[in-house]
C-alpha positions as CSV (number, residue, x, y, z in Angstrom):
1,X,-2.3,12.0,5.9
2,X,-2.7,8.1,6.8
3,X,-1.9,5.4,3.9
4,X,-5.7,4.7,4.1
5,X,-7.0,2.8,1.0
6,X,-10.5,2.3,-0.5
7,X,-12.2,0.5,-3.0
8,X,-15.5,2.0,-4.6
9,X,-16.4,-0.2,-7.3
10,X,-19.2,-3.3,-8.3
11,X,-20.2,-5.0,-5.3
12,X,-18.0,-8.1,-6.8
13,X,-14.9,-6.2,-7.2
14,X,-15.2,-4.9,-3.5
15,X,-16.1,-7.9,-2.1
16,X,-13.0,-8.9,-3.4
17,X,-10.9,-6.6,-2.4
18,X,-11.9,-6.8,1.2
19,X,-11.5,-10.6,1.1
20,X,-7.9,-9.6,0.3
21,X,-7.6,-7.4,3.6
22,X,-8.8,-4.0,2.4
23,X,-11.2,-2.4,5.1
24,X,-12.5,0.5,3.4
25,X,-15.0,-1.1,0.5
26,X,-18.1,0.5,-1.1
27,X,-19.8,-1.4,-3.5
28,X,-21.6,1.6,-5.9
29,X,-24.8,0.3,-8.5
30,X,-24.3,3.4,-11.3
31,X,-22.7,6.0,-11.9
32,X,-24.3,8.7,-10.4
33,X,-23.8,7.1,-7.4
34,X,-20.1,6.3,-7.9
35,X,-20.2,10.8,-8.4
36,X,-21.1,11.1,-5.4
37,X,-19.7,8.6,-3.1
38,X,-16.2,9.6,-4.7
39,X,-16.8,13.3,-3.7
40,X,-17.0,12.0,-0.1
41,X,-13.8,9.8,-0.4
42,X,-12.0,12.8,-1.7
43,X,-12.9,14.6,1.6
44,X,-11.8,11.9,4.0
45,X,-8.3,11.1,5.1
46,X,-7.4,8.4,2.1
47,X,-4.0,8.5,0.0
48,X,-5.3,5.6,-2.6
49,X,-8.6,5.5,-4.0
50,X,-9.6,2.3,-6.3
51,X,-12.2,1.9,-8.9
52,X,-12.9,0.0,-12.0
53,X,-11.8,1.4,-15.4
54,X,-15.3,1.3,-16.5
55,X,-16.7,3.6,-13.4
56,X,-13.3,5.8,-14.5
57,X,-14.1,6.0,-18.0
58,X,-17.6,7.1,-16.3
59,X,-16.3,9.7,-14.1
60,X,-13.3,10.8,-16.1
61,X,-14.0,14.7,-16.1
62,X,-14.6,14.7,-12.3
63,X,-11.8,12.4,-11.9
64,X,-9.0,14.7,-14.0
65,X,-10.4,17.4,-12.2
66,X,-9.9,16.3,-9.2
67,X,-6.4,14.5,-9.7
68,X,-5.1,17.9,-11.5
69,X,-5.7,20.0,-8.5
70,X,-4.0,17.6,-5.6
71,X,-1.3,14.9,-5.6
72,X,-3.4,13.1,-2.7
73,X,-5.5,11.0,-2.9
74,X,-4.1,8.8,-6.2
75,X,-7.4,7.3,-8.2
76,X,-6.2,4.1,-9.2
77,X,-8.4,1.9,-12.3
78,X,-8.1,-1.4,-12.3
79,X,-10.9,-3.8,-15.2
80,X,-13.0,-5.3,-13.5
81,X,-14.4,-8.8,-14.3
82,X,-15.3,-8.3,-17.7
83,X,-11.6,-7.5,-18.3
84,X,-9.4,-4.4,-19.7
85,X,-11.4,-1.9,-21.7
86,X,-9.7,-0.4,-25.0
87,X,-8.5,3.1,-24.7
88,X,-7.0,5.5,-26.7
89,X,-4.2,6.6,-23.2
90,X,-3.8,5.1,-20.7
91,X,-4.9,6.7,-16.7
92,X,-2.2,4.5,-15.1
93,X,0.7,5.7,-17.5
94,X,-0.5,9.4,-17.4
95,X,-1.1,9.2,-12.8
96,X,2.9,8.2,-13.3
97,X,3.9,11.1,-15.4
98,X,2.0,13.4,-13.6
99,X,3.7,12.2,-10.4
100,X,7.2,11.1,-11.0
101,X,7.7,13.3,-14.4
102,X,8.6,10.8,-16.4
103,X,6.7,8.9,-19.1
104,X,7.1,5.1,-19.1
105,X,7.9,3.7,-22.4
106,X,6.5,0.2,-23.4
């Protein structure tokens, strides 16, 4: 597998993204098509796939399921420009204990 990277998120966020050298951007307008547009990524040859926390919080069941079943690729959230959301765990902190074993401690 190649170290590709993509960004699926708002059209700002991926705009952004590919100002700062990322190649692989698709801007997504709701969430059903952010489903299916990250069933297609899954399928091609990418190890890092990044989205918004809100479009996570959105796809969450999709996304566990998908991340439980294959190391590669990692779905990475980031906030977008309304900021961090709230939550009760936290995606980043669980992707690391899934993959390293370990859980970070603040």
């Amino acid at each position: 597998m190649n170290s590709k990277i993509a960004v699926m998120a708002d059209p700002d966020t991926v705009t952004g993204f590919m100002l700062g050298g990322i190649k692989e951007g698709y801007p997504v307008k709701d969430t059903e098509e952010a489903g299916k547009k990250l069933e297609e990524l899954i399928k091609e040859d990418f190890s890092i796939i990044i989205t918004t926390e809100k479009i996570g919080d959105e796809l969450r069941s999709s996304i566990d399921k998908l991340t439980g079943e294959r190391a590669l690729p990692m779905i990475i959230e980031i906030p977008d420009k309304g900021g961090s959301i709230e939550r009760a765990s936290d995606p980043m902190r669980e992707l690391i204990k899934r993959v390293i074993g370990v859980e970070m401690v603040k």
